[in-house]
PLY file of the C-alpha trace (Angstrom):
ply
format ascii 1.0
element vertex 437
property float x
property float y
property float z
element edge 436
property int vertex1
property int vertex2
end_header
123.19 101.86 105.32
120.04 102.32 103.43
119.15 104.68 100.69
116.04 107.39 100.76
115.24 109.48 97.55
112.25 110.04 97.79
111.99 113.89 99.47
112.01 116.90 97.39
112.98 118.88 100.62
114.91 118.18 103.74
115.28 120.22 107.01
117.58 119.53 109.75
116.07 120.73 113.04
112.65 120.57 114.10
112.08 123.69 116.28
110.09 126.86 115.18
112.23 128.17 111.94
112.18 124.41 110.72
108.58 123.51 111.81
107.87 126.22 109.54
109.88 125.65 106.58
108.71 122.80 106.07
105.24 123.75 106.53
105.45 126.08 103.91
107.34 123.85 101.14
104.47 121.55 101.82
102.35 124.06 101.22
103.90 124.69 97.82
103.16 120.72 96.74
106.83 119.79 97.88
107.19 116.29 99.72
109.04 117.13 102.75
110.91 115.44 105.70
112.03 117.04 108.75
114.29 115.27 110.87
114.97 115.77 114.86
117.00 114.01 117.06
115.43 115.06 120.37
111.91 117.00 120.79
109.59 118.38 117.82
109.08 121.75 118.79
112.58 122.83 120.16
113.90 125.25 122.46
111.15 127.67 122.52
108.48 125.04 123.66
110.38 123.44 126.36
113.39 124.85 127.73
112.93 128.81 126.77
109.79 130.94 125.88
107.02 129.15 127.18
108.85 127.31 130.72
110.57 130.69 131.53
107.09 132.66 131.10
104.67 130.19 133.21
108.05 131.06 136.01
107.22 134.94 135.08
103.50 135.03 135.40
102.73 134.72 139.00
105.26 137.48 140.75
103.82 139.66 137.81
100.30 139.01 138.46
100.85 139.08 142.47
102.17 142.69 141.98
99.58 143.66 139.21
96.90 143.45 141.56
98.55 144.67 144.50
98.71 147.87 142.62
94.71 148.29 142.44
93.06 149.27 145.61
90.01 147.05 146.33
92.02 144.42 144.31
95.22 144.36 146.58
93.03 143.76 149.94
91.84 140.12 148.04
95.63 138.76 147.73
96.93 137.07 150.80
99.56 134.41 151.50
101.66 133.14 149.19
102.74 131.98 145.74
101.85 127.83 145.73
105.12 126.84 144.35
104.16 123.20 143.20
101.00 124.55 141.33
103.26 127.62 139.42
105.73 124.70 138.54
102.94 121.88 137.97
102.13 125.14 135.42
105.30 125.28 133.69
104.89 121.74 133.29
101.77 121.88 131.15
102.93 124.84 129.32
105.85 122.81 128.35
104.04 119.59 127.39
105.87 118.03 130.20
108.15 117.66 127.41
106.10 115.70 125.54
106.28 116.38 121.89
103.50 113.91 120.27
100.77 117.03 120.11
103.59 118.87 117.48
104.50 115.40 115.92
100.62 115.58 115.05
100.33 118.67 113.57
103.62 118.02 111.72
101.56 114.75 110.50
98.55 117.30 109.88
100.72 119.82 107.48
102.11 116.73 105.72
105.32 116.51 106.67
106.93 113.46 107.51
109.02 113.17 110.80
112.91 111.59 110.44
113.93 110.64 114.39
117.60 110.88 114.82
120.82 113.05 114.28
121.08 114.12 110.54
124.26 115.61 109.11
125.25 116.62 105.08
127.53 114.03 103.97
127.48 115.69 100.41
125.22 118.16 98.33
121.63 117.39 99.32
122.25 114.56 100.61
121.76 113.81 104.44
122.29 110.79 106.95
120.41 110.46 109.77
121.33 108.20 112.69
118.28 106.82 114.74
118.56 105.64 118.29
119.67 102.18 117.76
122.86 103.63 115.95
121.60 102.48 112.64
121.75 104.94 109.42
119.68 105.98 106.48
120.76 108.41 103.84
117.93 110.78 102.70
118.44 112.67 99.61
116.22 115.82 98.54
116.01 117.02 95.09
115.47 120.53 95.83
117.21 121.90 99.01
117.87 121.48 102.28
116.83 123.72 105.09
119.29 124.02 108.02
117.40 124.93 111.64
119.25 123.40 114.10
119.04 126.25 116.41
121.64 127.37 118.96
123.13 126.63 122.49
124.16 128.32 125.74
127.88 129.55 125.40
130.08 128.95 128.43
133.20 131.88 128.52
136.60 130.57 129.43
136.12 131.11 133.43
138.18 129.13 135.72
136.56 126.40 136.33
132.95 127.10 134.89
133.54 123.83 132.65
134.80 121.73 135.91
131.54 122.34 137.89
127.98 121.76 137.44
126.27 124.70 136.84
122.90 125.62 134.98
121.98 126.94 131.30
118.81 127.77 130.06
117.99 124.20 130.01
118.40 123.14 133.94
116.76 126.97 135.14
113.33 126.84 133.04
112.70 123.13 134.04
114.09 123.22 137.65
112.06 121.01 139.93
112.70 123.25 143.24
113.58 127.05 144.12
116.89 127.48 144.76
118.03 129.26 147.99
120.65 131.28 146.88
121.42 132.04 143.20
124.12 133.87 140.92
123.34 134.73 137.36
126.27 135.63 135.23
125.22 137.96 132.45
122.24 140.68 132.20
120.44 139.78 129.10
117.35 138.61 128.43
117.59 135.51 130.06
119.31 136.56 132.78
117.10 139.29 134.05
114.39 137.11 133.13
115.41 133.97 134.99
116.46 136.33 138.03
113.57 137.73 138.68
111.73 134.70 137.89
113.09 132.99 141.14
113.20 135.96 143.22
109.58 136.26 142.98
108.94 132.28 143.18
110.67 132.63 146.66
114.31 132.23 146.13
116.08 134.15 149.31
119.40 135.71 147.51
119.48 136.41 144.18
122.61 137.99 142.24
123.10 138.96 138.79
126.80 139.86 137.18
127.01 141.79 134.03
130.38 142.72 132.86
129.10 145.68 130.86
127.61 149.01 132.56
123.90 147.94 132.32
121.51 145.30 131.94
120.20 144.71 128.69
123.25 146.38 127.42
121.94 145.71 123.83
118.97 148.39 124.53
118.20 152.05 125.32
120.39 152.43 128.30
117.57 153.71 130.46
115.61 150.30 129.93
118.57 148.33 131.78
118.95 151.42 134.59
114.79 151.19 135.46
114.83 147.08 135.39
117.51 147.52 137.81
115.99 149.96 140.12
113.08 147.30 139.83
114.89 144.37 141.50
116.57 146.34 143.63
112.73 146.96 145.03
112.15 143.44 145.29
115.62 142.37 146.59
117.96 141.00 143.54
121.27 142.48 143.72
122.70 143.98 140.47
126.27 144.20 139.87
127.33 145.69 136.95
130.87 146.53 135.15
132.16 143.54 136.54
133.78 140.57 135.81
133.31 136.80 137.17
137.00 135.25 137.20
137.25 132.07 139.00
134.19 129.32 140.39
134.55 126.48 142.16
132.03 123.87 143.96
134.23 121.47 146.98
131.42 118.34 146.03
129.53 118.18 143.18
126.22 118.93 145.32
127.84 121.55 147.37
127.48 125.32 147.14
129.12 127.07 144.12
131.75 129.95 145.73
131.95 133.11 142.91
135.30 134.84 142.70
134.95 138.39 140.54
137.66 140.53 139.38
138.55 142.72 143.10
138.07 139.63 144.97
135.23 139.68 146.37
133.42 136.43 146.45
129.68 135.30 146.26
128.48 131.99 147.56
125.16 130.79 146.19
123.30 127.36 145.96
123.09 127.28 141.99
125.12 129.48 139.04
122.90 130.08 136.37
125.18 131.12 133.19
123.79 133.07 130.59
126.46 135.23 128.62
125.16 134.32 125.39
124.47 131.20 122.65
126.32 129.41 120.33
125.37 128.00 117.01
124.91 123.87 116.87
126.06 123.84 113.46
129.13 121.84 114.65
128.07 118.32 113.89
125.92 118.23 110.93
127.98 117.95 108.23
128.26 121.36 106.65
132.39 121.16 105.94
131.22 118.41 103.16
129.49 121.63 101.72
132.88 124.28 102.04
131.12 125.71 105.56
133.23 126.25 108.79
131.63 123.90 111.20
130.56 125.53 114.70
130.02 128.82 113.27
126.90 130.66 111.97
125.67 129.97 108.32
125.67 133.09 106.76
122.94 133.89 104.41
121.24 135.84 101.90
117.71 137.62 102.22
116.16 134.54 101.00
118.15 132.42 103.62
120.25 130.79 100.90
123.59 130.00 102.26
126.26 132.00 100.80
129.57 130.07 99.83
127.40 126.53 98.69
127.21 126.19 94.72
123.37 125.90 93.32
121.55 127.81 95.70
120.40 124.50 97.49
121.16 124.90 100.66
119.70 127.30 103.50
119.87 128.18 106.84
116.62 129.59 109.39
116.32 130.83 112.38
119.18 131.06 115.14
121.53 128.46 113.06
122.40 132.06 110.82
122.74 134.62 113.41
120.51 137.21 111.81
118.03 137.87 114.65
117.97 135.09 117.78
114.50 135.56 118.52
111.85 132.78 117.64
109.61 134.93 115.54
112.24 136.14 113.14
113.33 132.62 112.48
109.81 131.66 111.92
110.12 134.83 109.51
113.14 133.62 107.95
111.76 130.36 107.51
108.16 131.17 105.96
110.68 133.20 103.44
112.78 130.07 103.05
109.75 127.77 102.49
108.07 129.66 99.84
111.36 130.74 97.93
112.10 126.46 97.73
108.38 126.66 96.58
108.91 128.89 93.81
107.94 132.22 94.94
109.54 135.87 94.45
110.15 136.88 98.28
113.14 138.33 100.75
113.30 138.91 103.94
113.77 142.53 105.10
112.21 142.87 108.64
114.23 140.85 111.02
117.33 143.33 110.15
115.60 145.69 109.91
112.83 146.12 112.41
113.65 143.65 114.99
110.95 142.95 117.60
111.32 141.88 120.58
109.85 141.58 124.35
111.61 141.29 127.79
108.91 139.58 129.90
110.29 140.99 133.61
108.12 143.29 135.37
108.44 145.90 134.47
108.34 144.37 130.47
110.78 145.45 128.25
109.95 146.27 124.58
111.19 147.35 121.38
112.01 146.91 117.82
114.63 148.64 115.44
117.46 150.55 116.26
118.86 152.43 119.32
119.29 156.24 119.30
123.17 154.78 119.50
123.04 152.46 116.88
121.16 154.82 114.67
123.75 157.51 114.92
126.86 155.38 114.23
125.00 154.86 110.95
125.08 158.56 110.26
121.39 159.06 110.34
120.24 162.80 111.57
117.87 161.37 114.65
115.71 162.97 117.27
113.91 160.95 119.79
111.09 161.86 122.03
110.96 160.76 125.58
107.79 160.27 128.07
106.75 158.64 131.38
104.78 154.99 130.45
102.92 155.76 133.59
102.49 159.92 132.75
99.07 158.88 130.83
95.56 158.10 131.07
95.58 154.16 130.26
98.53 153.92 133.05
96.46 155.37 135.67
94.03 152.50 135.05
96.61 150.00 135.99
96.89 151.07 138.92
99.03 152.77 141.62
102.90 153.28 141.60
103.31 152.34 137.22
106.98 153.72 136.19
109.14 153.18 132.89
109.81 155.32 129.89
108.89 155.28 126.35
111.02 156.31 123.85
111.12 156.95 119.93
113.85 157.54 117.86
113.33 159.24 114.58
114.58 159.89 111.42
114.83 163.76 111.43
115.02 163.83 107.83
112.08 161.50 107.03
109.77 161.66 109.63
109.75 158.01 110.30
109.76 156.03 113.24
113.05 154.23 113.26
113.02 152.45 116.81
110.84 151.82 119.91
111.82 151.32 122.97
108.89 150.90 126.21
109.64 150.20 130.29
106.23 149.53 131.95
103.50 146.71 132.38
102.19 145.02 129.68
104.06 147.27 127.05
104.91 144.49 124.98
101.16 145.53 123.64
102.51 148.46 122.54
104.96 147.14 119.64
102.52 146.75 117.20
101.85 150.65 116.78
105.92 151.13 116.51
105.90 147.96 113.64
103.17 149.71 111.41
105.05 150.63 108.25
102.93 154.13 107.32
103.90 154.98 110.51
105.36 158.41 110.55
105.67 161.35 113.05
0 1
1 2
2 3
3 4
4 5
5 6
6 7
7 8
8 9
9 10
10 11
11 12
12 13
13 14
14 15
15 16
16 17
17 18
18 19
19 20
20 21
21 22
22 23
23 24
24 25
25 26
26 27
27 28
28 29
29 30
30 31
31 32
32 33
33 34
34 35
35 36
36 37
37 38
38 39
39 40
40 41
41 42
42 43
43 44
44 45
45 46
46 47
47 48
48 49
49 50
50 51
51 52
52 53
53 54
54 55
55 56
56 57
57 58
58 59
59 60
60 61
61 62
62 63
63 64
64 65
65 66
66 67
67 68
68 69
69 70
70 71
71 72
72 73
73 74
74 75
75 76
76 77
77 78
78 79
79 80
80 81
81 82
82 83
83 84
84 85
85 86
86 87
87 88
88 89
89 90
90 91
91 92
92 93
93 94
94 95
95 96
96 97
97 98
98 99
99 100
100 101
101 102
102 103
103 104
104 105
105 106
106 107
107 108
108 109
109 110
110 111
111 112
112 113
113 114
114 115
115 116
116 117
117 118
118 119
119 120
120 121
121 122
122 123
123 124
124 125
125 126
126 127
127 128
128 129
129 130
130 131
131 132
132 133
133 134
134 135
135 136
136 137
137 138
138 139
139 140
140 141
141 142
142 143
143 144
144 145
145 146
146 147
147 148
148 149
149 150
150 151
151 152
152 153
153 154
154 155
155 156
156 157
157 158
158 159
159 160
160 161
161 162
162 163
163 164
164 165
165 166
166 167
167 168
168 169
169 170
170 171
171 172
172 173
173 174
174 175
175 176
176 177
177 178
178 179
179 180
180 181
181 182
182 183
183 184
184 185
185 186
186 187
187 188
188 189
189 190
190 191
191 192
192 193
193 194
194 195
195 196
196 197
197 198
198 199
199 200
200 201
201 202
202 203
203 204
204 205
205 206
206 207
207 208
208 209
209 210
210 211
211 212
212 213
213 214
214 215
215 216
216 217
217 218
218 219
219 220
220 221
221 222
222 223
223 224
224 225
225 226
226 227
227 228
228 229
229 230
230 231
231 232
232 233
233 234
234 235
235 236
236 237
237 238
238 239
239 240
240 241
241 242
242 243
243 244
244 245
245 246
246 247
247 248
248 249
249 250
250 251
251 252
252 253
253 254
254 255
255 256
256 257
257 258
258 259
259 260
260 261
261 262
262 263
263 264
264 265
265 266
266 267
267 268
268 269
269 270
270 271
271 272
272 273
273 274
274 275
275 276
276 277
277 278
278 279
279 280
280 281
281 282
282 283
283 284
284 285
285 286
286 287
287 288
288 289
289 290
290 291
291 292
292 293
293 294
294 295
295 296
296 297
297 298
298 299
299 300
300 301
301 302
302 303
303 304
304 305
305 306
306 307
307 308
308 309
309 310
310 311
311 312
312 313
313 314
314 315
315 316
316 317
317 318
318 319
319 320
320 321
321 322
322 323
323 324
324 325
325 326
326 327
327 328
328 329
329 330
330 331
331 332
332 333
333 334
334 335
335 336
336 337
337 338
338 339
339 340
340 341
341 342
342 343
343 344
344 345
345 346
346 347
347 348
348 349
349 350
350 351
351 352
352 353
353 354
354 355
355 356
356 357
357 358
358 359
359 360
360 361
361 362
362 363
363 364
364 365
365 366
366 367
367 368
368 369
369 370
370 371
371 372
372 373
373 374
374 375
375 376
376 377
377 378
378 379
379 380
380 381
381 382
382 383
383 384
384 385
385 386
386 387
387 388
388 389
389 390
390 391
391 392
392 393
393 394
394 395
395 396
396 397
397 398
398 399
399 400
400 401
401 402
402 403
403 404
404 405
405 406
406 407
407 408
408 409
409 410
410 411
411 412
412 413
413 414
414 415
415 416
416 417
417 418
418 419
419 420
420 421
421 422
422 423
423 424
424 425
425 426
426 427
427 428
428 429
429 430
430 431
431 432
432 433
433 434
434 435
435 436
């Protein structure tokens, strides 16, 4: 084992929140080494946001311009399946990272290869490929990013069979025939319709709770399901998976739920939820519970870790699993290593966020729900996304609901929530901080 001291900062995880940590502690004159063991640029480049939208983009421009008259009478045939997913390839990189292991070169950070874990206070060893190790030390801090993974439930035999995550749906190489999605959140409904569309026969998605999206305005999860039900996915909602089984390991998957009734499909796509990888880099040496979050402070110092070395961006915290808060998080992380007075207030407190089905899904803050069970005196406002002017323009047949909820004391916008094409456009109105009603 050999011996590195020469880094000022160190970051564990090279997706977004890192990519940008280290970025900024560059920035800031800081000598700074990432380290990755498998591709710069993590799971938003290749197995989430950009795979899963390139699988979006055609069923939503197909009915786009089937709602314009004069447009609609252009579109015939069908969707070219090996162009959309030669698409998804590009937009991925073909999962290829050396374009983002050149702009990490460009920012002046160095790139580590291999699996790093804390083996005491800022002090980490990576292990490269060939099973060798170096120990890195940092004389400022080190930046946790390591991101999160797709949480299987205790099922009856979920963990026997092969099944997919977010991983094996986004870079799929054919449509499946038949498909079951187990849980109605963002990837879910995303993934779901994302087949249906690409020419998948059957598609069925399970959500224990009473609507998709439960984490939104309930109407949001009621009009995306009248949606697919348009186009042919079957919904099934308050109700539980219990039992799966597949006879061969390339046979069909048979679905048992709660009553009994059972669903046979091609592929099971499970998507209840993540978990944070924070289980094998070291952070017990530190006083941390491995596997679990890393819970932080508002300048993404972890709490519980003497000398305020140590922090923690992005989904490896909890605080807001979206890729634009941790790039949030970590721009605040960067500069505090730096040496500048900053916190991070926004991804608590005005959480943005986009669904990309059609119809999109957007909003940012809280609930009318969650704002009353924190005592606030609210009153929302309510009205049709396709009851106006610009909606008419988009053609025939636009639907959805737009909602505010307000602080009745204030006057301030407190959350956002839009149903309709294209209304992830509409956030930035809802984020502006003099806004007021």
């Amino acid at each position: 084992m050999t011996t590195n001291r020469d880094y000022d900062v160190l970051v564990i995880g090279a997706g977004p929140a890192g990519e940008n940590a280290a970025e900024v502690a560059a920035k800031g004159d800081l000598k700074v080494g990432i380290i990755e063991r498998e591709l710069v640029g993590g799971e938003c480049s290749y197995f989430a946001c950009m795979p899963s939208k390139a699988l979006l983009r055609p069923g939503e421009i197909l009915d786009m311009v089937g709602r314009v008259p004069g447009a609609a009478e252009a579109v015939t045939g069908s969707i070219d399946i090996d162009a959309a997913l030669a698409r998804r390839d590009d937009l991925s990189g073909n999962w290829d990272d050396s374009g983002q292991v050149d702009w990490l070169t460009s920012v002046g950070v160095d790139l580590i290869r291999g699996h790093g874990r804390l083996v005491e206070p800022k002090v980490v060893a990576v292990e490269s490929a060939d099973g060798s190790v170096t120990r890195y030390e940092a004389s400022k801090a080190v930046v946790i990013g390591t991101g999160t993974a797709a949480a299987i439930p205790p099922i009856e035999g979920l963990r026997e069979i092969r099944i997919w995550d977010n991983r094996d749906v986004t870079t799929a190489k054919e449509v499946p025939n038949r498909l079951v999605v187990l849980g109605g959140g963002v990837v879910g409904v995303e993934m779901a319709q994302a087949w249906k569309t690409l020419g998948a026969q059957e598609v069925t998605v399970v959500e224990m709770m009473p609507n998709l999206l439960p984490r939104q305005e309930q109407f949001a999860g009621e009009e995306l399901a009248a949606a697919f039900d348009r186009i042919g996915i079957r919904v099934l909602t308050e109700v539980k998976l219990v039992k799966v089984e597949r006879e061969t390991d390339d046979g069909p998957v048979l679905a048992t739920l709660e009553d009994g009734t059972t669903i046979e499909a091609d592929e099971i796509l499970v998507a209840v939820g993540r978990r944070p990888l924070t289980g094998d880099i070291g952070i017990e040496t530190v006083g941390l519970e491995p596997g679990r979050y890393i819970d932080v402070d508002n300048r993404m110092r972890a709490r519980g870790v003497d000398g305020e070395w140590l922090y923690a961006v992005g989904d490896a915290n909890g605080r807001s699993l979206v890729t634009h808060s941790g790039k949030y998080q970590a721009r605040i992380a960067g500069a505090t290593i730096a040496g500048h007075e900053t916190t991070a207030y926004g991804d608590l407190k005005a959480e943005a966020g986009v669904v990309f089905t059609n119809p999109q899904v957007a909003s940012v803050g809280l609930t009318e729900n969650a704002a009353r069970e924190l005592g606030i005196d609210v009153h929302t406002v309510e009205y049709g996304t396709g009851h106006t002017a610009g909606a008419a323009t988009l053609g025939r047949g636009i639907k959805g609901t737009s909602k505010l909820v307000i602080d009745a004391s204030r006057q301030l916008i407190l959350g956002a929530t839009f149903v309709g094409p294209g209304v992830g456009e509409m956030l930035h109105a809802a984020t502006d901080r003099k806004s007021v009603v």
